[in-house]
C-alpha positions in Angstrom: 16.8 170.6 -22.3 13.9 170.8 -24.6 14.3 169.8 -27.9 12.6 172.5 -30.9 10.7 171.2 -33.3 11.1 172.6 -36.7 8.1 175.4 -37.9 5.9 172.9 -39.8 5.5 172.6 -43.4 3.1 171.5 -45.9 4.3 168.2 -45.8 4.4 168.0 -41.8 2.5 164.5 -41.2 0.8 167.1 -38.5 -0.8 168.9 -41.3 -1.7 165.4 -42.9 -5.8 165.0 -43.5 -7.0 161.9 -41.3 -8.7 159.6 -43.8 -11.5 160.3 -43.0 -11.8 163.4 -44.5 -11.1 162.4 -47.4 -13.7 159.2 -47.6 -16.1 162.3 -46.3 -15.2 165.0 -49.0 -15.6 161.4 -51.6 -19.4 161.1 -50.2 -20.3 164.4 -50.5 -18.4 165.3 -53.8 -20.2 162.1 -55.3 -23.8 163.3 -53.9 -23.3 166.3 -55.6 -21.9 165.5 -58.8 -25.3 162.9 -58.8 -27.3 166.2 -58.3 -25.8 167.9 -61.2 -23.5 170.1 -59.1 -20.0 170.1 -60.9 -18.0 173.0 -61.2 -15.6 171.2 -63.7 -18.6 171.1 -66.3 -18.9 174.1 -68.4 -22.5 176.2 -69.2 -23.5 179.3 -67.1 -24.8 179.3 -63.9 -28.4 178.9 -64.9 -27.6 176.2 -66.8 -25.5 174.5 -63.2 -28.4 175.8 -61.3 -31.2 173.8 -63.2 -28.8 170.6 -63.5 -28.7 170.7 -59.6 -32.4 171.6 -59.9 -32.9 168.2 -61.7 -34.5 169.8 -64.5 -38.2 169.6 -64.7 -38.7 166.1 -63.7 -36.3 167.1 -60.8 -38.5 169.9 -59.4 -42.0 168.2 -60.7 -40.3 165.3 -58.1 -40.0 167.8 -55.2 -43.1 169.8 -55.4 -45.7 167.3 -56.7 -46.4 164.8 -54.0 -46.4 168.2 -51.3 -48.7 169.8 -53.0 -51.1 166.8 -53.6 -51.4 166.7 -50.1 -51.8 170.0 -49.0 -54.4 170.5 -52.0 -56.1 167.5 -50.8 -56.2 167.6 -47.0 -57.1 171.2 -47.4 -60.1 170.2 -49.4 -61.4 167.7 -47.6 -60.8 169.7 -44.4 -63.4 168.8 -41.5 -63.7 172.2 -39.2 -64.8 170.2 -36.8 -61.7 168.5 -36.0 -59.6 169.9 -38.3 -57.9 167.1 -39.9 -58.7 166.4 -44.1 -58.9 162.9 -45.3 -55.5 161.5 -44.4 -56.2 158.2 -46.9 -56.6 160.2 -49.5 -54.3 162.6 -49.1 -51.3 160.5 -48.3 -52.6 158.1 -51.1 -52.2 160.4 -53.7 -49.2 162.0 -52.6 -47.3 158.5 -52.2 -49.2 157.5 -55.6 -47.3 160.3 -57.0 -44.1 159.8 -56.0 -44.4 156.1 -57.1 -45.4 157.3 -60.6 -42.3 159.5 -61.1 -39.9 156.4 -59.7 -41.9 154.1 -62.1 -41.2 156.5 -64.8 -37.3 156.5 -64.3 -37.1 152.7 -64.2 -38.9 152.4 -66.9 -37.1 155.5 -69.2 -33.8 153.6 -67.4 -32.5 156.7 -65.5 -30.9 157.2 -62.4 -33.6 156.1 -60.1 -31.6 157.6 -56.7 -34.2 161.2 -56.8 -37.3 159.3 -57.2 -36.6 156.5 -55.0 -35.2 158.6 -52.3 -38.2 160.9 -52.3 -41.1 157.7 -52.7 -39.2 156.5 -49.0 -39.7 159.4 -47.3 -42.9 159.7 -49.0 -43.9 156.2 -47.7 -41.9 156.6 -44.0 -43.9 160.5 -43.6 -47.5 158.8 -44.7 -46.7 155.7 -42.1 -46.6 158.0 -39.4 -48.8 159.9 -40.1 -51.7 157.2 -40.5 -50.3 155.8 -37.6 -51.1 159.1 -35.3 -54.1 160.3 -37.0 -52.7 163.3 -37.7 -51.6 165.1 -41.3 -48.7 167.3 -39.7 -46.9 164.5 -38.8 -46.7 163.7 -42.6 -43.9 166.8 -42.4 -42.1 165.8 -38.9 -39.1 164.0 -41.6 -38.5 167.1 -43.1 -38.3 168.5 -39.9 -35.8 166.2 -38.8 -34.1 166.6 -41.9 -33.9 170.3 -41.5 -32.4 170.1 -38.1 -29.5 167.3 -38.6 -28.3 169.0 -42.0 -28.3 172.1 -40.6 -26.4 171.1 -37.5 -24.1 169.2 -39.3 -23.0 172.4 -41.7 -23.0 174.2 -38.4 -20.9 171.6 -36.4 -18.4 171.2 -39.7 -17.8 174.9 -40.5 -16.7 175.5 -36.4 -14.2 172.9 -36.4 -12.7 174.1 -39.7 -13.6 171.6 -41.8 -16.7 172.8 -43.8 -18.9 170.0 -45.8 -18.8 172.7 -48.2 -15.0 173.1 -48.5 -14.8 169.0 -48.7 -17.1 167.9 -51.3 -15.7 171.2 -53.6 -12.6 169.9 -53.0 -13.3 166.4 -54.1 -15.2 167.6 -56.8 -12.3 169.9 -58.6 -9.3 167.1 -57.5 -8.2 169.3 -54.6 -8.8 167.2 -52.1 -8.1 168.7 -49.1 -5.4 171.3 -49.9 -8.0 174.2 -50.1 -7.3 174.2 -46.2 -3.9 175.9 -46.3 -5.7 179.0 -48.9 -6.6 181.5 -46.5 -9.0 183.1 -49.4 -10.8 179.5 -50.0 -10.6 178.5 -46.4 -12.8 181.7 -45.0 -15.4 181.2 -48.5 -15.8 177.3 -47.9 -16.9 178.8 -44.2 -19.2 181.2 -45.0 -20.8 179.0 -47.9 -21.2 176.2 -45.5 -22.5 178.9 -43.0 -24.9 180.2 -45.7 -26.5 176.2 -46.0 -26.7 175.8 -42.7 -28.7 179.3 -42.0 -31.1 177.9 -45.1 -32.1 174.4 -43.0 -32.4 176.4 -39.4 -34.4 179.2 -41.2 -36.7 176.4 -42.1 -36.9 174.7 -39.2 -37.4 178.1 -37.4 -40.4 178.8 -39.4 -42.0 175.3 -40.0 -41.5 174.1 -36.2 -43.9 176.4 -34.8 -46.4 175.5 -37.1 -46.1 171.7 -36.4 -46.5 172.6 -32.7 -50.1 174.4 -33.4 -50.9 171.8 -36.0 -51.1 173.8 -38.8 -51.1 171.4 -41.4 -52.0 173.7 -44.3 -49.5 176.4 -43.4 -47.1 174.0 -43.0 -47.3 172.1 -46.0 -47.3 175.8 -48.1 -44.3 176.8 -46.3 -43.0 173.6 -46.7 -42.9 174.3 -50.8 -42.3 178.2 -50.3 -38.5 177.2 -48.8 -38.2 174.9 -50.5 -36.8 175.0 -54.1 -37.0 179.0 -54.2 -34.4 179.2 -51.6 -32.7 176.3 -52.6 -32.0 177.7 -56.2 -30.4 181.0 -55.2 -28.0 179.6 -52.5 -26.5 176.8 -55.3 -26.3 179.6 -58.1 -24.1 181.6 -54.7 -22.6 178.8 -54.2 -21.8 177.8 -58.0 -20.5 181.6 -58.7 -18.3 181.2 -55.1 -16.7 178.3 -56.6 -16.2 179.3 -60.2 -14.0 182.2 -58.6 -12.0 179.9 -56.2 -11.3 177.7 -59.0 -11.5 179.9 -62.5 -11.3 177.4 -65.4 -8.6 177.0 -67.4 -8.2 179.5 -70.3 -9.0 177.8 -74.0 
């Protein structure tokens, strides 16, 4: 005869997080703390918005070196093969995002933005030099778009959205937020919502890489970028100041 088990409980070791949830939620709760995305800190939602934003050094540091090269390649556009100057182009653009990591050294702040953006400056221009061709200066971003994306995807299916994890760090909740119903199906759609953002970019941008529409590409590149990203984080921001209302004073 069969033995029953007891209905499980909160405290069922069945129930128990593996470890590496939490090491996971830790990651991504520190990388967006870093980006100025805290729900524990007070101000309004602008205010979270433009600290996740990084202010404007933040968004100078996203939009800059772009639209150097796009400016630039566009100028010194040759209709004959259709390719601008890719030494200038790329030298300005990596120039740029050199100056604003030399800046942040030198003004001692957190160099992690700047750095991170003068490597994939430097790793986009490499390949692109070494194919001859300026759309490959996007195909990181590409790549970018399409592993975020399928990792929100991926995480918010198996029931454990990044969303839901780095939140959860973020406000000391760990992982409990998975037994609240309400928070459960909001850290799934949020997640959802982020992942949508990287495949609509990837669904627009992709076919223009495959014409080699550099110009286009670089444009769109800066249209989704930041002016999508803004909105989803204030969603996002609002989501989680209802999931977790502060404390009354």
């Amino acid at each position: 005869m069969t033995e029953e088990r007891p209905p499980a409980t909160d405290d069922d070791p069945a129930l128990t997080p593996p470890p590496a949830s939490d090491a996971l939620g830790a990651a991504l709760g520190t990388a967006a703390r870093r980006a100025g995305f805290d729900p524990t800190q007070g101000g309004s939602t602008g205010t979270a918005v433009w600290r996740a934003m990084g202010g404007w050094r933040g968004v100078l540091e996203s939009v800059l070196p772009t639209l150097a090269f796009v400016i630039l390649f566009t100028v010194t556009l040759d209709p004959a093969t259709n390719e601008g100057n890719l030494w200038l182009s790329l030298g300005v653009s990596v120039g740029v995002a050199l100056l604003f990591t030399v800046v942040r050294l030198a003004t001692k702040s957190p160099p992690s933005a700047a750095l991170g953006g003068l490597i994939a400056a430097v790793a986009a221009a490499a390949l692109a030099l070494f194919t001859g061709r300026g759309v490959d200066n996007f195909v990181p971003g590409l790549i970018t778009n399409g592993v975020y994306g399928t990792a929100l995807l991926v995480s918010a299916l198996v029931g454990w959205p990044i969303i839901g994890l780095a939140v959860g760090f973020l406000v000391n909740d760990g992982t409990r937020w998975r037994r609240d119903k309400r928070r459960r199906r909001a850290f799934f759609w949020l997640t959802l919502m982020w992942a949508g953002l990287f495949a609509a970019r990837l669904a627009v941008q992709l076919p223009l890489y495959l014409t080699g529409n550099t110009g286009a590409l670089g444009t769109l590149k800066l249209v989704m970028g930041l002016p999508l990203f803004a909105p989803l984080v204030a969603v996002t921001w609002l989501a989680v100041r209802a999931l977790y209302p502060p404390p009354p004073k």
